[in-house]
C-alpha positions as CSV (number, residue, x, y, z in Angstrom):
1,X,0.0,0.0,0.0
2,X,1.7,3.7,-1.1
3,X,1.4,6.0,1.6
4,X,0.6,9.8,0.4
5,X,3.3,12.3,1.1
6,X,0.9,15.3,1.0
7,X,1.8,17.3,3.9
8,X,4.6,15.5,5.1
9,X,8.3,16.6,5.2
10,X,10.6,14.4,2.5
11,X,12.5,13.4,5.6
12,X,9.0,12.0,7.3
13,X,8.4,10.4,3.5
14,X,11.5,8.7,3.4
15,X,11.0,7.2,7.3
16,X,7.6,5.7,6.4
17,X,9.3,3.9,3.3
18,X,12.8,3.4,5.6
19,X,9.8,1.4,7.7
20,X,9.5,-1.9,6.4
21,X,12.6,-2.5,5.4
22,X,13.5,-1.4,9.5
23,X,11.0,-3.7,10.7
24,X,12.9,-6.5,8.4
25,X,16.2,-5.8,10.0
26,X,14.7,-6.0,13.4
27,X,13.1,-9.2,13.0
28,X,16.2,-11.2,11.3
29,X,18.0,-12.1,14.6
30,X,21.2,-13.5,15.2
31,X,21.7,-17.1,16.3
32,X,22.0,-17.0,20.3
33,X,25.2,-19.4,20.7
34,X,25.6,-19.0,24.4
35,X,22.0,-20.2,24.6
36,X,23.0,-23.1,22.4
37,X,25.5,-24.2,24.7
38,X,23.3,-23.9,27.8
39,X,21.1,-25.8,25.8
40,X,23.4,-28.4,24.7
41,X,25.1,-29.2,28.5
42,X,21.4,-29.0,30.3
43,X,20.5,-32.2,27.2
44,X,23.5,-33.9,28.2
45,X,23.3,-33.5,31.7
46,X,19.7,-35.5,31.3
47,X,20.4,-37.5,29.2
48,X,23.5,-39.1,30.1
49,X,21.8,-40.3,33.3
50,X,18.3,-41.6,31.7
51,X,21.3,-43.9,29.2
52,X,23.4,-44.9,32.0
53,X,19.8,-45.7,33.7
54,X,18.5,-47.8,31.1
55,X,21.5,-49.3,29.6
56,X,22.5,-50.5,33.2
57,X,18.9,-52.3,33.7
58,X,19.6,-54.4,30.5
59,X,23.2,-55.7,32.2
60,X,23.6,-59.0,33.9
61,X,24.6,-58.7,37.7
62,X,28.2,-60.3,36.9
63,X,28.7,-57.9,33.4
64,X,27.6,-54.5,35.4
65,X,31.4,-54.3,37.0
66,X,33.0,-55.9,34.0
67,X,32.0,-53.3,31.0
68,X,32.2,-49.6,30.7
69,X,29.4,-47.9,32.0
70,X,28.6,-46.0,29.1
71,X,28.9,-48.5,26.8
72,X,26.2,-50.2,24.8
73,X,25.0,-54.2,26.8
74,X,27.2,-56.3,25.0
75,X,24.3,-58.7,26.2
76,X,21.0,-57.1,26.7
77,X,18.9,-59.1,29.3
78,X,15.5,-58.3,30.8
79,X,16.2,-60.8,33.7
80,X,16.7,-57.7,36.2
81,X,12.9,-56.5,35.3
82,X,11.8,-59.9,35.5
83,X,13.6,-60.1,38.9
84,X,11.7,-56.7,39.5
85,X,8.1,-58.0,38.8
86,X,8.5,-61.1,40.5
87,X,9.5,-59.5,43.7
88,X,6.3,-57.5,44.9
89,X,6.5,-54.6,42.3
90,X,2.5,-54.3,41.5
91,X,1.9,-54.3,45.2
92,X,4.2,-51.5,45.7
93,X,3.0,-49.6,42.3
94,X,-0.5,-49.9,43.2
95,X,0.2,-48.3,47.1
96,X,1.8,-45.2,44.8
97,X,-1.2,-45.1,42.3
98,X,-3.5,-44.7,45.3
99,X,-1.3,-42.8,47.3
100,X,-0.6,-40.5,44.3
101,X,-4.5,-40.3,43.1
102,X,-5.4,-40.0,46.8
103,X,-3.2,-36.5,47.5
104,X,-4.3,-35.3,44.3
105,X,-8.2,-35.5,44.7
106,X,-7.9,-34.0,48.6
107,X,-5.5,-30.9,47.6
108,X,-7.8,-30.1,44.5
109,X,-11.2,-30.4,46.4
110,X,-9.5,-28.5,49.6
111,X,-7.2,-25.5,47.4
112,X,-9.7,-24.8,44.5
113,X,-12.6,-23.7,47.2
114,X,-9.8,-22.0,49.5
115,X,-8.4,-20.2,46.7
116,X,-12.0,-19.0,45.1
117,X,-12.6,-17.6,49.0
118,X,-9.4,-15.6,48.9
119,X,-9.8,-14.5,45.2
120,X,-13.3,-13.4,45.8
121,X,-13.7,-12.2,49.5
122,X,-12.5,-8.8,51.1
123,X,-13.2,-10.4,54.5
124,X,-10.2,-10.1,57.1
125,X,-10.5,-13.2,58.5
126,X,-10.6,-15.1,54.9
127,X,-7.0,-12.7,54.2
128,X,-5.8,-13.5,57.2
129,X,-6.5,-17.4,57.3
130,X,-4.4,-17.0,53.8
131,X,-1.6,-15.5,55.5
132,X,-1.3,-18.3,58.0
133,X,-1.6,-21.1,55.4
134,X,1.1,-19.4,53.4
135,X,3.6,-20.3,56.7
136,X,3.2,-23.8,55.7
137,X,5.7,-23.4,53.1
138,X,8.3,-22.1,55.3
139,X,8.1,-25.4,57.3
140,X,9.6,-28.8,56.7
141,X,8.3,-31.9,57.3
142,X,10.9,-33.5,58.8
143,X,10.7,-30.6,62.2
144,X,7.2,-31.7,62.4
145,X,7.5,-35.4,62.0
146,X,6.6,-36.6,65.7
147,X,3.7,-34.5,66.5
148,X,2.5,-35.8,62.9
149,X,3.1,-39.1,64.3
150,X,1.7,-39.1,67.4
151,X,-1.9,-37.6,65.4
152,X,-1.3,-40.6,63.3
153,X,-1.5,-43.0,66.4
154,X,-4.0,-41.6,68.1
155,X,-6.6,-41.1,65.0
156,X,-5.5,-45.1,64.8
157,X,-4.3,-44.5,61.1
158,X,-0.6,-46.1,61.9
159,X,0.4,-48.1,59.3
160,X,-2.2,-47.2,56.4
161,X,-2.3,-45.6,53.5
162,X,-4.0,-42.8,54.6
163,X,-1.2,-42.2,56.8
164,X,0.5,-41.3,54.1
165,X,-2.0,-39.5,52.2
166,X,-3.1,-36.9,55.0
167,X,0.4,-35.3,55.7
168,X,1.5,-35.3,52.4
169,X,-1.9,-32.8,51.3
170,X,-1.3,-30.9,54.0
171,X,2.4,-30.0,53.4
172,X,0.6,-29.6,49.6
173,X,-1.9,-27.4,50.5
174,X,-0.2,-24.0,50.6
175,X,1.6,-24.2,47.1
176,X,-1.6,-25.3,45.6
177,X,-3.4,-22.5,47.4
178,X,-1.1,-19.7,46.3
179,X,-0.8,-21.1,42.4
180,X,-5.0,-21.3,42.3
181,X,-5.6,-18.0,44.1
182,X,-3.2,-16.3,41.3
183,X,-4.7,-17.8,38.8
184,X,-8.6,-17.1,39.9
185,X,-7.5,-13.3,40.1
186,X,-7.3,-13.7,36.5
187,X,-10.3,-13.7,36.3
188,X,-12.6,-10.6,35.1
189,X,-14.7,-9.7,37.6
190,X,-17.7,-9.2,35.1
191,X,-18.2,-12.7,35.2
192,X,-18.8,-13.1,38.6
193,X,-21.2,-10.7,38.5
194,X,-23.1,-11.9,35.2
195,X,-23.4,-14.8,37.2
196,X,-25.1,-13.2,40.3
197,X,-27.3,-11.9,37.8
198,X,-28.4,-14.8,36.8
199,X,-28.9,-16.1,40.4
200,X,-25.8,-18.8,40.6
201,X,-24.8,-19.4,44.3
202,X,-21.4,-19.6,45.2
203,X,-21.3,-23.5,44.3
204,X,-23.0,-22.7,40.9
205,X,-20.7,-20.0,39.8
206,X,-17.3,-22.4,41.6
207,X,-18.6,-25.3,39.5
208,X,-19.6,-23.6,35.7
209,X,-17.1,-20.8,35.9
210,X,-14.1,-21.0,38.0
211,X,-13.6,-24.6,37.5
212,X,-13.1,-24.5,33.8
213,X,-11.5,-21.4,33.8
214,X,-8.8,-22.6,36.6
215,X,-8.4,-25.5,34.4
216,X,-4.2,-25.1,33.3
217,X,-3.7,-23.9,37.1
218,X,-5.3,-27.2,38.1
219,X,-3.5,-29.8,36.1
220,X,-0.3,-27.5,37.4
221,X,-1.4,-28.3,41.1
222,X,-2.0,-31.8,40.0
223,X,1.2,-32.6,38.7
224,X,3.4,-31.0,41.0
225,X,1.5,-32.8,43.7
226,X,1.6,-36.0,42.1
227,X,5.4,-35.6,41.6
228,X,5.8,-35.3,45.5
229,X,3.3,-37.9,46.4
230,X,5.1,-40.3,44.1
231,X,8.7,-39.9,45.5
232,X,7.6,-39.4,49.2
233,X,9.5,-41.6,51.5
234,X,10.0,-39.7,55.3
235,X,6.2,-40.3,55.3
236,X,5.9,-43.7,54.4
237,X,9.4,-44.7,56.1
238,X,8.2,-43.2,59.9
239,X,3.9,-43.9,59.5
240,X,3.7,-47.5,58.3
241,X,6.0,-50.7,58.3
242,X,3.9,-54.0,57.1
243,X,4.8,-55.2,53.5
244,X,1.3,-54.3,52.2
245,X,1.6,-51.1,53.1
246,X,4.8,-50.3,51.3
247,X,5.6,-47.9,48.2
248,X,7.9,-47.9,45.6
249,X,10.4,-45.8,47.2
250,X,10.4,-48.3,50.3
251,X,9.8,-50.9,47.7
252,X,13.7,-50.2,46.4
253,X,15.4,-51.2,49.3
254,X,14.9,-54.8,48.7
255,X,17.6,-54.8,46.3
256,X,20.3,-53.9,48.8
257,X,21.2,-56.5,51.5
258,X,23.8,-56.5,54.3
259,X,26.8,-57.5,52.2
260,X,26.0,-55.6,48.6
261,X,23.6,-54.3,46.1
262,X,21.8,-56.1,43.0
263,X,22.5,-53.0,40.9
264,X,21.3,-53.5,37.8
265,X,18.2,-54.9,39.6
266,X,17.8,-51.9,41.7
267,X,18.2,-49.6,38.2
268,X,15.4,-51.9,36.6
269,X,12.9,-51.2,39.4
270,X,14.3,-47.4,39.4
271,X,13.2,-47.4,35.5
272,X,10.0,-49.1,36.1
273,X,9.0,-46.6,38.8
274,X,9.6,-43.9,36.9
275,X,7.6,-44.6,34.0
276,X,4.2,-43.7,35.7
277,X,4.8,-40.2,37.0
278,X,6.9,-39.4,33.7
279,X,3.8,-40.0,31.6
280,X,1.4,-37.9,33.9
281,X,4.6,-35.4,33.3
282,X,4.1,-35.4,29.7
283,X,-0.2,-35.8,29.3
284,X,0.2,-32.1,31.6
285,X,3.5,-30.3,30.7
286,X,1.4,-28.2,28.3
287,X,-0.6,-26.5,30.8
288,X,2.0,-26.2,33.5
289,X,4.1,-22.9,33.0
290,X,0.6,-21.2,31.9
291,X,-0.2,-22.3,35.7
292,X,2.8,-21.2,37.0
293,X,2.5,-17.5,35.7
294,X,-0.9,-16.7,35.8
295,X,-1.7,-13.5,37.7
296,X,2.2,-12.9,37.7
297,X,1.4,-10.2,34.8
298,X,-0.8,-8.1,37.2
């Protein structure tokens, strides 16, 4: 399109045909080679591992001293995950799944209405009951390990899996809090009130409207919690002991003894207990920095 020059300076002219050919220049952009090589060392520094991982799962017990350990199995066996399946695995995979799925469902059904309450309410004692859940994350478990404990006993919950479950939302609770309430102030507050309008009570307007719109801030809650409900182990190592009761990461220790380690056995069941969570990882990775930053723009 040819811009007029009436009433403009030839100097203004020439800018506005200088422009394109300006805005070209701007957007051809160098290659950024320091990134590159960030880039390049974080791949390695993940990758290495995950192939030392698997490739020393696939080695016999005798070969795992015997051969480099970045070298390629001169004999690939699956004996070590066979050892791994045979020894109590889906016992200890199915205490995680419900363990995992457990934590989940109780810090979504406790944050999501918690954080709509602080999003939505000017009352002091909602603001200030947000203040003292926020301390939560300045705590570690392991300082408050025997009075959780000695709840644990007395509510007769010792050695369950809802001994695990209930500490392990709780120390959840604030970081799920905080992401949700960020993400809820997102939200236009023309909404809410189209939805008082139509008469929706606070349950109508937390179901139809902040439940789908809190959707990526959810899945982010969900993952992160899952991640730390999957590799707990102070919980389940202090607040239950029977074999039934037992998770993966307790579930590991059967591969070292008094006078050595199975290794490559150990690695298998490392691989196989991964799996799970990584997938979970990758069905919600799209939504999580989206969760992470919302309200951060404000």
């Amino acid at each position: 399109m040819t811009v007029p020059n009436v009433g403009m300076p030839p100097a203004a002219t020439a800018a506005v045909g200088d422009a394109p050919r300006r805005r070209r220049r701007v957007t051809r952009q160098r290659p950024n080679v320091v990134a590159g090589l960030f880039a390049a060392l974080w791949f390695l520094l993940v990758a290495v591992p995950l192939y030392y991982l698997v490739s020393s799962s696939l080695r016999r017990r005798s070969d795992y001293l015997a051969e480099s350990p970045l070298s390629i199995p001169d004999a690939p066996t699956l004996e070590n995950y066979r050892t791994v399946l045979e020894g109590g695995f889906g016992r200890y995979l199915f205490n995680n799944i419900v363990v995992t799925g457990g934590t989940v469902a109780l810090v979504v059904a406790l944050a999501l209405p918690a954080a709509y309450a602080v999003a939505r309410s000017a009352s002091p004692f909602v603001q200030r009951g947000f203040s003292m859940l926020l301390i939560g994350l300045a705590i570690p478990a392991q300082a408050t390990i025997i009075p959780v404990y000695l709840m644990i006993t007395q509510l007769r919950l010792y050695d369950t899996l809802l001994a695990i479950i209930l500490p392990t939302a709780a120390f959840a609770l604030p970081v799920a809090t905080l992401v949700l309430t960020n993400s809820l102030r997102d939200v236009p507050r023309e909404l809410y009130e189209a939805q008082a309008v139509d008469g929706a009570g606070p349950f109508r307007v937390l179901v139809s409207l902040v439940l789908p719109l809190a959707r990526p801030a959810v899945v982010t809650v969900s993952v992160f919690t899952a991640l730390t409900a999957w590799n707990g182990f102070l919980f389940p190592l202090v607040l239950t002991q029977s074999q039934s009761t037992r998770v993966l990461t307790l579930g590991l220790w059967n591969f070292q003894g008094q006078f050595g380690t199975n290794v490559p056995g150990l690695l298998a069941a490392v691989t196989l207990s991964v799996l799970p969570i990584f997938a979970v990882y990758l069905l919600g990775r799209r939504f999580l920095l989206g969760g992470l930053t919302a309200g951060f723009g404000k």
